[in-house]
C-alpha positions in Angstrom: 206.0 64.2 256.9 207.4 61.4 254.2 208.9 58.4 256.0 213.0 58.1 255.2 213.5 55.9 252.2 217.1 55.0 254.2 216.3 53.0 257.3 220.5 53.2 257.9 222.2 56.7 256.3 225.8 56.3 257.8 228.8 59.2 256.4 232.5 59.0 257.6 231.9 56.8 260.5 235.1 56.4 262.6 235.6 54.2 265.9 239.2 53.9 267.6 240.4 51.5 270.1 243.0 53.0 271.4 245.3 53.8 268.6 243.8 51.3 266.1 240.9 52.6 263.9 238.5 49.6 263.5 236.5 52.2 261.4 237.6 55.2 259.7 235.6 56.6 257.2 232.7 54.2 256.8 229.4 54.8 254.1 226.4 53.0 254.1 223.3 53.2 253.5 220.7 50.7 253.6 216.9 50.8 252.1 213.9 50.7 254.3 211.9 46.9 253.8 215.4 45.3 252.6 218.1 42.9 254.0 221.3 44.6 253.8 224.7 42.3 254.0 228.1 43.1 255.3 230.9 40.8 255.1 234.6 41.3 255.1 237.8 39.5 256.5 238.6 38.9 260.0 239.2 42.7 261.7 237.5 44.7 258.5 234.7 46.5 261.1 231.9 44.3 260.6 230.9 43.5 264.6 231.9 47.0 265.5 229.9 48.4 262.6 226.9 46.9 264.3 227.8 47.7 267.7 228.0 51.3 267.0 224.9 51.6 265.4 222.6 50.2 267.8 224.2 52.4 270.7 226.3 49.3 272.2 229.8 51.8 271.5 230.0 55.4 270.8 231.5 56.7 267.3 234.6 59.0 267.6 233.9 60.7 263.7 231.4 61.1 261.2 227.2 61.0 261.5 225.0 58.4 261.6 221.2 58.5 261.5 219.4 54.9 262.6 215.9 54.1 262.3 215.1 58.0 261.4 216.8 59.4 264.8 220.7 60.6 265.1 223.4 58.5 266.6 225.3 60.9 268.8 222.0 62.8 270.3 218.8 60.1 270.3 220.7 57.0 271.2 217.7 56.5 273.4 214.8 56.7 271.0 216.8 54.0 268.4 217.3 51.6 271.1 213.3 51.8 271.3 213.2 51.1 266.9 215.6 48.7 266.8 216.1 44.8 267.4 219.4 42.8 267.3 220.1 40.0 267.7 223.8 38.8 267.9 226.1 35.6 267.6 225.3 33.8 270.7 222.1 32.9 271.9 220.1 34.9 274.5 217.6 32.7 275.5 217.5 30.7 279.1 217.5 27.0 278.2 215.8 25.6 281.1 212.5 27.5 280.3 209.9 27.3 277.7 209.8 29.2 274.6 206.7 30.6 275.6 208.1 31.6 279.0 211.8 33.4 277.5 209.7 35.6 275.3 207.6 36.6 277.8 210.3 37.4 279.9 211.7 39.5 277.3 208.0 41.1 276.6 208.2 41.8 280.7 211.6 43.4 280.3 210.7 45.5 277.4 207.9 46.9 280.0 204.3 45.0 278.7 202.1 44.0 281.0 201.2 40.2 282.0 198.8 40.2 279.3 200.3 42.0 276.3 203.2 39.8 277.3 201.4 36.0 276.9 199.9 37.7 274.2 203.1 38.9 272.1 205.0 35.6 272.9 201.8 33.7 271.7 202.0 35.6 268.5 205.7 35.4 267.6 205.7 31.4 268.5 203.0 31.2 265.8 205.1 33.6 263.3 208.2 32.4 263.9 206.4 28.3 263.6 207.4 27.6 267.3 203.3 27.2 268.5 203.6 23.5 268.6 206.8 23.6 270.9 206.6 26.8 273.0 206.2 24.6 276.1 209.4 22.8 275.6 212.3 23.8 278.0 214.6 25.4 275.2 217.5 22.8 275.9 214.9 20.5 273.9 215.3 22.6 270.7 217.3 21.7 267.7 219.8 24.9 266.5 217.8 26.0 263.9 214.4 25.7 266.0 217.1 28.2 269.4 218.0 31.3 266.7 214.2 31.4 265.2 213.3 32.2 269.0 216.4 34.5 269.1 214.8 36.3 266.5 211.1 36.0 267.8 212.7 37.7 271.3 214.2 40.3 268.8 211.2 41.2 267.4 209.0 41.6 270.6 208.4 45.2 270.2 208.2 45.1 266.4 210.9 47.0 266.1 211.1 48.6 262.4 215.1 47.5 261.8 216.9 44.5 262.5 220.2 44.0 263.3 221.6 40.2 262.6 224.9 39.5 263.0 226.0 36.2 262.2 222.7 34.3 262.5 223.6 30.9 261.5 227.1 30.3 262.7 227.2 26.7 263.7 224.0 25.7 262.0 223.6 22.6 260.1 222.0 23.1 256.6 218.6 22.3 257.9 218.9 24.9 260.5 220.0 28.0 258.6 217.4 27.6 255.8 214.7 27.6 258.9 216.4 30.9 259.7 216.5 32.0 256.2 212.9 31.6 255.6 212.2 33.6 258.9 214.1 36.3 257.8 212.1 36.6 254.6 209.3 36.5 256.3 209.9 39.3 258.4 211.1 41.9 255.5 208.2 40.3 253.6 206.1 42.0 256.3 208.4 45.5 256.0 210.8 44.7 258.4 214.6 46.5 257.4 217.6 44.1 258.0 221.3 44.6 258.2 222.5 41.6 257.9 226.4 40.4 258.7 227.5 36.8 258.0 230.7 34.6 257.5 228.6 32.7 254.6 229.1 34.4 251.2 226.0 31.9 250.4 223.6 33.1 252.5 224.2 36.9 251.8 224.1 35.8 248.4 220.9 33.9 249.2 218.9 37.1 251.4 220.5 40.1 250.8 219.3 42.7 247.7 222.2 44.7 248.2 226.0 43.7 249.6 229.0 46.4 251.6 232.6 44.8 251.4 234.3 45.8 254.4 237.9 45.8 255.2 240.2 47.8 256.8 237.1 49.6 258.7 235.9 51.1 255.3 233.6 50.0 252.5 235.3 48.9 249.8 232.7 47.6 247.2 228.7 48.0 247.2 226.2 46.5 245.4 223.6 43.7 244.5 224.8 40.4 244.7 224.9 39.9 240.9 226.4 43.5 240.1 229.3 42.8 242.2 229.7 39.4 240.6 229.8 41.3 237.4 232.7 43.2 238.1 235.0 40.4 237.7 233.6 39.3 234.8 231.2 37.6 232.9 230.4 33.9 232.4 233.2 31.2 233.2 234.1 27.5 232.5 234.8 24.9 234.8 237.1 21.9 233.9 237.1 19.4 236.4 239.4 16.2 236.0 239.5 12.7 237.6 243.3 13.6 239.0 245.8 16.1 239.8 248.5 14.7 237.1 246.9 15.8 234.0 246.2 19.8 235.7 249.0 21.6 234.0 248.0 20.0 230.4 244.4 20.7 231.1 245.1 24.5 232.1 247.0 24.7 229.2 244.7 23.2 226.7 241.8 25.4 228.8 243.6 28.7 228.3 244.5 27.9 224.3 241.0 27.1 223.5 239.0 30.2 226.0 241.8 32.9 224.9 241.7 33.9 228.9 244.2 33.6 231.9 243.4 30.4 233.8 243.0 29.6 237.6 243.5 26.5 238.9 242.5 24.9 242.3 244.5 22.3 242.8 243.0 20.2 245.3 239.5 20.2 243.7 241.4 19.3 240.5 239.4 22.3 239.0 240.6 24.7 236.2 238.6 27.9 235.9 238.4 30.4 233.0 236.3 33.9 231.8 234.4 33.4 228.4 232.5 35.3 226.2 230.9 33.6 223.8 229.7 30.6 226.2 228.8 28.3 223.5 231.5 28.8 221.2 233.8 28.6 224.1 232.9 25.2 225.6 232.7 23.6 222.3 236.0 24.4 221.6 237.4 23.3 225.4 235.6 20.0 225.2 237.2 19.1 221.8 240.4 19.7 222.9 240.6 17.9 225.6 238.6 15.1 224.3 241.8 15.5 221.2 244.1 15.0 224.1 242.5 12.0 225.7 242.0 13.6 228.9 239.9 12.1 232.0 237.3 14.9 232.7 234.9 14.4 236.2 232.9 17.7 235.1 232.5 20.4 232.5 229.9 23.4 233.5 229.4 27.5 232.3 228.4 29.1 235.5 228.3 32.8 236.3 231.5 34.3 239.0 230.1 33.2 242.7 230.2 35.6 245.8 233.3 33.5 246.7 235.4 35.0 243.7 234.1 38.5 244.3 235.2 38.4 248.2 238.7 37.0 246.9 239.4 39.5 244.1 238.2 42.5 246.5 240.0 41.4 249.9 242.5 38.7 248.8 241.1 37.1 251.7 239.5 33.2 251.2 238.4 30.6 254.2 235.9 27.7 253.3 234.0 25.9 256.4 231.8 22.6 256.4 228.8 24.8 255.5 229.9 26.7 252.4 232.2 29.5 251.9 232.9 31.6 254.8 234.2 35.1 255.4 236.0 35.7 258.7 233.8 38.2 261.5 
């Protein structure tokens, strides 16, 4: 029998809490040996998307079918296919790497043995060998959520559930988590992937769901959903706020297209189409005006435009652009 190509196949999924729907109506589907993202504002369904599929809640409408089994009858046998690992971290701080994940390898039923030898293997995959005696409370962030996903992956599970990986990470940290995550869908592992940072979706995931209000709203890969609000832009950024109306004006003149301005980046943005053309033309006019310019670049529309002309919904952290849980 042909394996699935859908490791996720999910059609009218509903969840109520009381008399609120968190879901109502939810698609999705997610390829086998990919990492899936789903972001959306605060409340869209993202954490109760997850919860449902991996058996934590039960689903009051639609189907689901996880891992190759169905939702509402073999909760049971996708608990066995699945891993997930959630916000907080699960490991005990006073023990060794080595010694959480076997723990976990003891819970998930392998004997002494297979257990040393499981938590022996992830420390190497995950690059933890050199510091798998440490107590944990020694570990830096990044170094705590590659062994949250090492104790994930203890029974090789063939799908991953990650939700928000990274929160609280310094830069350091959630590119050591990044490159473990590629690592395991290098090696055929499926992921579905939810995250506050429209970076790191934008950064791991081949294909993107838009929640909000408990339904998708947009799907696609990280550049086709950039496409949809248009092609390349221009970026005028000045030395000071006084000269921002003049600029925007001058900007909108010269690209023929509506203008947005961020105000306290002293940025004006605009859609182009003839790239070359188009900057030629901004740069001489404001050069013809006299005006102080810090920056001009063409860039393509980021994940942060996308989420804000889908949702309406924008919240920046220390770490990039973020998307509320």
């Amino acid at each position: 029998m042909p394996t699935p190509r859908r490791a996720i196949t999910v059609r009218g999924l509903g969840r109520r809490f009381k008399d609120r729907w968190a879901l109502r109506g939810l698609d999705l589907e997610v390829d086998r040996g990919t990492v899936h993202g789903l972001l959306g504002p605060n409340g869209a369904g993202k954490s109760t998307t997850v919860r449902v599929l991996t058996t934590l809640l039960r689903h009051h409408e639609g189907t689901a079918e996880v891992a190759g089994h169905d939702l509402a009858t073999e909760g049971a046998l996708i608990r066995h296919r699945i891993g997930l690992v959630g916000q907080n971290a699960a490991v005990d701080e006073v023990l060794g790497g080595h010694q959480n994940l076997e723990l976990f390898a003891r819970l998930h039923h392998l004997g002494r043995r297979d257990a040393r030898r499981r938590a022996d293997e992830l420390l190497e995959r995950f690059g933890l060998a050199d510091t798998g005696r440490r107590p944990v409370s020694t570990y830096s962030g990044g170094m705590r959520r590659r062994l949250d996903l090492a104790a994930g992956m203890i029974l090789a599970p063939p799908l991953l559930f990650l939700d928000e990986p990274t929160v609280g990470l310094d830069p350091r940290g959630r590119e050591e988590v990044w490159s473990a995550v590629r690592g395991l869908v290098d090696d055929g592992t499926t992921v579905l992937l939810t995250t506050q940072y429209l970076e790191e979706a934008d950064r791991l995931a081949s294909r993107i769901s838009v929640i909000d209000h408990g339904r998708v709203i947009a799907e696609g890969s990280p550049s086709g959903l950039k496409s949809r609000i248009g092609g390349d832009r221009i970026d005028v950024v000045l030395t000071d706020e006084e000269s921002l109306e003049r600029a925007a004006a001058l900007v909108e003149r010269a690209t023929g297209s509506p203008v947005r301005t961020l105000r306290e980046e002293h940025r004006i943005s605009a859609e182009v189409e003839d790239r070359a053309a188009a900057l030629t033309r901004v740069v001489r006019a404001l050069d013809n005006e006299g005006l102080r310019v810090a920056d001009v670049l063409l860039r393509r529309p980021t994940l942060d435009e996308v989420f804000l002309h889908l949702t309406g919904t924008e919240e920046h952290s220390h770490h990039g652009t973020e998307v509320g849980r």
